[in-house]
C-alpha positions as CSV (number, residue, x, y, z in Angstrom):
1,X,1.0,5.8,0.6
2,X,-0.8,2.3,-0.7
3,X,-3.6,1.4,0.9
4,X,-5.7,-1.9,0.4
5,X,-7.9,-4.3,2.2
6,X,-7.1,-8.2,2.5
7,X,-8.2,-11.1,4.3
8,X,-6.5,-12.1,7.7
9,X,-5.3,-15.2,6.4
10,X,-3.7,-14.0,3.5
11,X,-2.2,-10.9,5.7
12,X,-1.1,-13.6,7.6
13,X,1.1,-15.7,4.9
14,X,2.1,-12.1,2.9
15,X,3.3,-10.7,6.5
16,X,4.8,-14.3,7.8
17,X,2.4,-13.1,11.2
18,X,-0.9,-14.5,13.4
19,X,-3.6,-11.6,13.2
20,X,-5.8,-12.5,15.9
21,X,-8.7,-10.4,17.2
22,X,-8.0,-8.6,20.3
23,X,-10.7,-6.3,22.6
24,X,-10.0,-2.9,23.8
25,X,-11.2,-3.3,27.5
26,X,-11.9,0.5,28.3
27,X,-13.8,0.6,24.7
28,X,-15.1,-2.3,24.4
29,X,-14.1,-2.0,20.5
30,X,-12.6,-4.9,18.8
31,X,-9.4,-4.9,16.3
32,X,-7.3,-7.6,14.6
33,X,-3.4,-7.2,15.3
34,X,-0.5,-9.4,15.3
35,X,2.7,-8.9,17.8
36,X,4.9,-9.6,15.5
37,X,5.2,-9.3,11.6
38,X,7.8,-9.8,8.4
39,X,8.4,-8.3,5.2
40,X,9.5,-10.1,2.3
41,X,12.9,-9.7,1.4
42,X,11.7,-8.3,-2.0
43,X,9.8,-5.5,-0.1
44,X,11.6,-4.3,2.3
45,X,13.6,-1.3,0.9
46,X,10.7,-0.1,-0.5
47,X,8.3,-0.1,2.5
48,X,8.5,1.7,5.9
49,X,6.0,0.3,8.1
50,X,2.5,-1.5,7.8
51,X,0.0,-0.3,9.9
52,X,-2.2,-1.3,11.6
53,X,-0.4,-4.9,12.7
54,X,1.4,-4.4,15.8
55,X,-0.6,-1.1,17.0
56,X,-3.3,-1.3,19.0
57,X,-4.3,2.4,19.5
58,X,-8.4,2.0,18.7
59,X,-9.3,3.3,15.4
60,X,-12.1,3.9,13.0
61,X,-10.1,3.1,10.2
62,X,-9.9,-0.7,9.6
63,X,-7.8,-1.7,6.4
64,X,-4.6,-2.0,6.1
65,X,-1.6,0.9,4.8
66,X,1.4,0.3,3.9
67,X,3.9,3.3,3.8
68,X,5.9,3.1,0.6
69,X,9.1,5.0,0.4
């Protein structure tokens, strides 16, 4: 597992995706996703899934993993 911490508009250009800040109604807790998001080609036999992007279960845990196989 990698883990590391970037800014939205560079997650944006590396992910080809539109983080925007979204509010959890029942929580009132607010999160940055994206609906959609792509790899580049160059990574994407070595990575399973980025999270969080297109999840939006609330979470203490704010930076970004990527799952490296």
């Amino acid at each position: 597992m990698l883990e590391f911490t970037i800014p939205v508009q560079q997650a944006n250009e590396l992910l080809n995706a539109n983080f925007t800040s979204y509010i959890h109604e029942s929580t009132n807790t607010a999160m940055i996703r994206t609906l959609s998001y792509a790899l580049p080609a160059a990574l994407e036999e070595h990575v399973s899934y980025v999270y969080p992007t297109t999840q939006y279960v609330v979470s203490t845990h704010l930076s970004v993993t990527a799952y490296i196989d």
